[in-house]
Backbone bond lengths (Angstrom), bond angles and torsions (degrees), N, CA, C in turn:
res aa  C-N    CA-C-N  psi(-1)  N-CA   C-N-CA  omega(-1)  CA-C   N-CA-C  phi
1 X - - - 1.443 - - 1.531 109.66 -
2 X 1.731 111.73 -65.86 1.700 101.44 170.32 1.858 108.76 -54.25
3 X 1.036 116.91 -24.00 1.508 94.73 177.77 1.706 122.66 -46.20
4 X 1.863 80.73 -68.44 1.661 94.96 -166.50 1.685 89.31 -59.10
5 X 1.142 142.60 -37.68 1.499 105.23 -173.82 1.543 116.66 -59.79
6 X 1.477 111.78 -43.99 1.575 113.68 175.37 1.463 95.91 -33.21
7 X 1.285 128.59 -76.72 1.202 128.85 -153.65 1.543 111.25 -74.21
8 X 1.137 139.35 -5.53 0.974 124.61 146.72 1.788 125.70 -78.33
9 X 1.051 110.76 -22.10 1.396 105.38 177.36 1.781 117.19 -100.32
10 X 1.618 113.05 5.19 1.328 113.38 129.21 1.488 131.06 -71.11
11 X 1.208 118.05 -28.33 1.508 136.80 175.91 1.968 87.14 -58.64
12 X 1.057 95.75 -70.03 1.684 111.04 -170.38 1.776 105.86 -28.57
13 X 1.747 103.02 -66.12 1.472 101.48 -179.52 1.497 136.38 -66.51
14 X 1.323 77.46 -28.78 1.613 98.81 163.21 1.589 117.30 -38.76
15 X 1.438 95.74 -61.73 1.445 119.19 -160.23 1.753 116.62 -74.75
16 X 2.151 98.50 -26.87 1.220 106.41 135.17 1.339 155.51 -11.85
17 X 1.394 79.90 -77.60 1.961 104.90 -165.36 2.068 94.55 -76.01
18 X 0.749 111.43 -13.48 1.478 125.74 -153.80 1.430 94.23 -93.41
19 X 1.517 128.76 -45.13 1.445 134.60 -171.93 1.606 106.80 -80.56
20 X 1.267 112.92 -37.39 1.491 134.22 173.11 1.701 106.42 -48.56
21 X 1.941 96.32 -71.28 1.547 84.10 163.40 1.681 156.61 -58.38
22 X 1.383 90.61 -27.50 1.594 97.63 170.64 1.358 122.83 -100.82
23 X 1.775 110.72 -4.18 1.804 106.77 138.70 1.251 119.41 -61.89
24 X 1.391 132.28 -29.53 1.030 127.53 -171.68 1.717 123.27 -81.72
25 X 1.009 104.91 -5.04 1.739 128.77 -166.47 1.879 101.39 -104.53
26 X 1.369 108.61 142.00 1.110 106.66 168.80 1.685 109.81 -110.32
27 X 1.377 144.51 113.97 1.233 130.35 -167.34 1.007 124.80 -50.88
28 X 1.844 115.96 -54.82 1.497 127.76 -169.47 1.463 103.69 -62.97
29 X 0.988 127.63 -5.36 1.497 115.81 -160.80 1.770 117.67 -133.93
30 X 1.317 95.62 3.67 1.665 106.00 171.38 1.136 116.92 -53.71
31 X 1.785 128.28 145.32 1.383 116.75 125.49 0.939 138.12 -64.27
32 X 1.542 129.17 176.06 1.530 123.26 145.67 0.894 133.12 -44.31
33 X 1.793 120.29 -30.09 1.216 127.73 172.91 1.558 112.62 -61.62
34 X 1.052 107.80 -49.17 1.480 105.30 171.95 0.951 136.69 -64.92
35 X 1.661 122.51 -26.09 1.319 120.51 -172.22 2.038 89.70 -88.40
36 X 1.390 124.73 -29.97 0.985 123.91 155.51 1.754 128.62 -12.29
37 X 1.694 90.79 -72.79 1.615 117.34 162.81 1.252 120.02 -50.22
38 X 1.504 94.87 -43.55 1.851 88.82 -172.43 1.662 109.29 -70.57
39 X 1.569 122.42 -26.46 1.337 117.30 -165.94 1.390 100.70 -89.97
40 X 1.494 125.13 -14.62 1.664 121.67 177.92 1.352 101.19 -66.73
41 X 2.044 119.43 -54.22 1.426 125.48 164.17 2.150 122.39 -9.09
42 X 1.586 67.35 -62.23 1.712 92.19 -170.56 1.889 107.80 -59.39
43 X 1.191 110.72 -41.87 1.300 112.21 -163.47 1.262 97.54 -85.57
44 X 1.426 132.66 -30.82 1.656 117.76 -170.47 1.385 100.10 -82.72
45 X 1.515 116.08 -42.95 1.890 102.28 173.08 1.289 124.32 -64.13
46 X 1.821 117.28 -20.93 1.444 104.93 166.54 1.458 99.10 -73.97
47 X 1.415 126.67 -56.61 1.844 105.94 -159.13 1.540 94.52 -60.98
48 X 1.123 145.28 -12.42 1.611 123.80 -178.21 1.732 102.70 -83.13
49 X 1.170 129.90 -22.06 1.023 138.71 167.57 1.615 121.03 -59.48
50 X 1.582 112.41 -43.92 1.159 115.20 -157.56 2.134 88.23 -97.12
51 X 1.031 81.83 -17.56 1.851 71.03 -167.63 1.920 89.82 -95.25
52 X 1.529 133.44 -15.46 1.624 116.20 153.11 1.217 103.52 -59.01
53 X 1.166 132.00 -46.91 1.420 142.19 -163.52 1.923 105.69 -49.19
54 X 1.650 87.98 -61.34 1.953 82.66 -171.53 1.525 110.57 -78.62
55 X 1.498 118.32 -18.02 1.531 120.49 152.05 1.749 105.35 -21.79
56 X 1.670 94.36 -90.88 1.219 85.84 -167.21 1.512 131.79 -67.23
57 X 0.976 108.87 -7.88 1.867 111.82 161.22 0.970 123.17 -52.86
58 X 1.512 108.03 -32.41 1.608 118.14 -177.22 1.571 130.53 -87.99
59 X 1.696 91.18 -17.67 1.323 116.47 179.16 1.713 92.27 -83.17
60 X 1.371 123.84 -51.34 1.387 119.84 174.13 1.080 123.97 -29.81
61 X 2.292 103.70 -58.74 1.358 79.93 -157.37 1.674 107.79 -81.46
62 X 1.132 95.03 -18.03 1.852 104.14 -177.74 1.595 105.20 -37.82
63 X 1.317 114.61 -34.68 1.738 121.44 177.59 1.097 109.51 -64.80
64 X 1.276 116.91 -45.56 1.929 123.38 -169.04 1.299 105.76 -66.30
65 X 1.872 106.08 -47.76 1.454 103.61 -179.92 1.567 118.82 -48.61
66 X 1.215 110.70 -59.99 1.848 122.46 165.63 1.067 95.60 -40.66
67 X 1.172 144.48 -89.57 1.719 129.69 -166.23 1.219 126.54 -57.73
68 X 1.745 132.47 -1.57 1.000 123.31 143.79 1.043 122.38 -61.42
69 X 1.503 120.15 -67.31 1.625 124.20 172.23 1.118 121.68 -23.72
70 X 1.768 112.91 -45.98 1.470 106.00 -169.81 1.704 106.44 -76.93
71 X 1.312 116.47 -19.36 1.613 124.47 178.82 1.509 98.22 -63.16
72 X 1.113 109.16 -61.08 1.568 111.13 175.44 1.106 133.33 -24.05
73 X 1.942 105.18 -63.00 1.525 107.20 168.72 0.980 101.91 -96.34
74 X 1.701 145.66 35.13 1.662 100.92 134.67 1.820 94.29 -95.90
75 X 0.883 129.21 13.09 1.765 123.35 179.64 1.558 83.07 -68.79
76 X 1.069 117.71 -56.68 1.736 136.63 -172.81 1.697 85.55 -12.18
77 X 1.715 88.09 -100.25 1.433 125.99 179.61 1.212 121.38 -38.52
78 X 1.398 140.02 -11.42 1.297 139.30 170.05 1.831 97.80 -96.67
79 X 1.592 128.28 -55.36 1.645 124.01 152.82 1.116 95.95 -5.43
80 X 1.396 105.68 -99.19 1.657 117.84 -170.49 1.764 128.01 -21.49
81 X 1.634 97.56 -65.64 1.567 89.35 158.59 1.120 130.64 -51.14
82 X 0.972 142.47 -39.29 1.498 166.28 -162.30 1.493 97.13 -47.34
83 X 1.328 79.72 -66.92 2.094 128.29 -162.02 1.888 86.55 -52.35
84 X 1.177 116.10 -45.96 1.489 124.06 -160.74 1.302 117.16 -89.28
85 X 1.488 106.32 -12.30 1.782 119.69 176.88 1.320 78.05 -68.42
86 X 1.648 115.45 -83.57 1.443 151.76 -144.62 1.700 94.98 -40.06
87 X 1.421 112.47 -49.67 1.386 104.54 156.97 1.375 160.91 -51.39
88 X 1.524 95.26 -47.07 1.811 107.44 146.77 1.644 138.52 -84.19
89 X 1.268 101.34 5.88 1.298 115.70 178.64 1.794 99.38 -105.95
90 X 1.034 121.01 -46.33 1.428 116.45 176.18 1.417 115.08 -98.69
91 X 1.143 126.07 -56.66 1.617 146.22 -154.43 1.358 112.98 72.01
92 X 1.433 110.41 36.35 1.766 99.67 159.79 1.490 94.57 -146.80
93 X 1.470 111.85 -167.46 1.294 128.01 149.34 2.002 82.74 76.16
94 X 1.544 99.22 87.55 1.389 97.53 -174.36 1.320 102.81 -101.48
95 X 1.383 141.82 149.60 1.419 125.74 169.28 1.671 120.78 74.65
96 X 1.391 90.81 7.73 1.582 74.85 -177.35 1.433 113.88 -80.49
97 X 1.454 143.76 -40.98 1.486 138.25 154.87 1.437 94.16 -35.67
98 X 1.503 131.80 -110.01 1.284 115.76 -161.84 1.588 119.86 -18.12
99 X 1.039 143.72 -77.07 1.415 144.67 139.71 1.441 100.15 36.21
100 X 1.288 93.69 -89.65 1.260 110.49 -167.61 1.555 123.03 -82.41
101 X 1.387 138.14 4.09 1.159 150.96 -177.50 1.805 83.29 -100.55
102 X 1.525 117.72 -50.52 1.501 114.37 167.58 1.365 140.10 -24.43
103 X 1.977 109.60 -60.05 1.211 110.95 171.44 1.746 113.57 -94.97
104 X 1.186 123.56 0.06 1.670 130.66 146.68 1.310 99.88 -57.97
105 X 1.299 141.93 -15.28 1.540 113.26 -163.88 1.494 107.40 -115.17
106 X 1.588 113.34 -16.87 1.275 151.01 -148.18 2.145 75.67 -87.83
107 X 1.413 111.84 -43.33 1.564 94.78 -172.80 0.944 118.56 -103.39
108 X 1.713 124.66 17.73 1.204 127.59 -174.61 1.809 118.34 -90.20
């Protein structure tokens, strides 16, 4: 959710700087040089766009990664309980949740 807003309100300035420039331009009366200028304009605010852009993707996924991990170990810690019912309710069959939360994780 904070992503897509980031990225929409780069979209936003973008879309800014962009109205600014071609108020500022008269069509009928350009050079080449200018329309030159205007497309160098265009390309450094898109690559500044596209490289905020994979910023925050990266900042994303770097978040997801952390919140997998932390999903992980509480998968841990709930195994474990599990593991500890399974123990006082029967007295055998030790490890079998962990066990098996084990080779689930083994394909993740």
């Amino acid at each position: 959710m904070a992503y897509n807003m980031l990225v929409n309100l780069e979209a936003w300035i973008l879309q800014k700087k962009l109205g600014v420039i071609f108020h500022t331009m008269s069509y009928s009366n350009q050079s080449k040089d200018s329309l030159i200028s205007l497309e160098d304009q265009l390309e450094t605010a898109l690559s500044a766009t596209r490289a905020r852009k994979t910023e925050l993707t990266m900042e994303f996924v770097k978040m997801l990664q952390e919140k997998e991990e932390l999903l992980r170990e509480e998968n841990l810690v709930l195994a474990s309980q599990i593991d500890n019912t399974h123990i006082q309710r029967r007295g055998g069959t030790v490890g079998l949740a962990r066990r098996t939360y084990a080779s689930i994780r083994t394909y993740a």
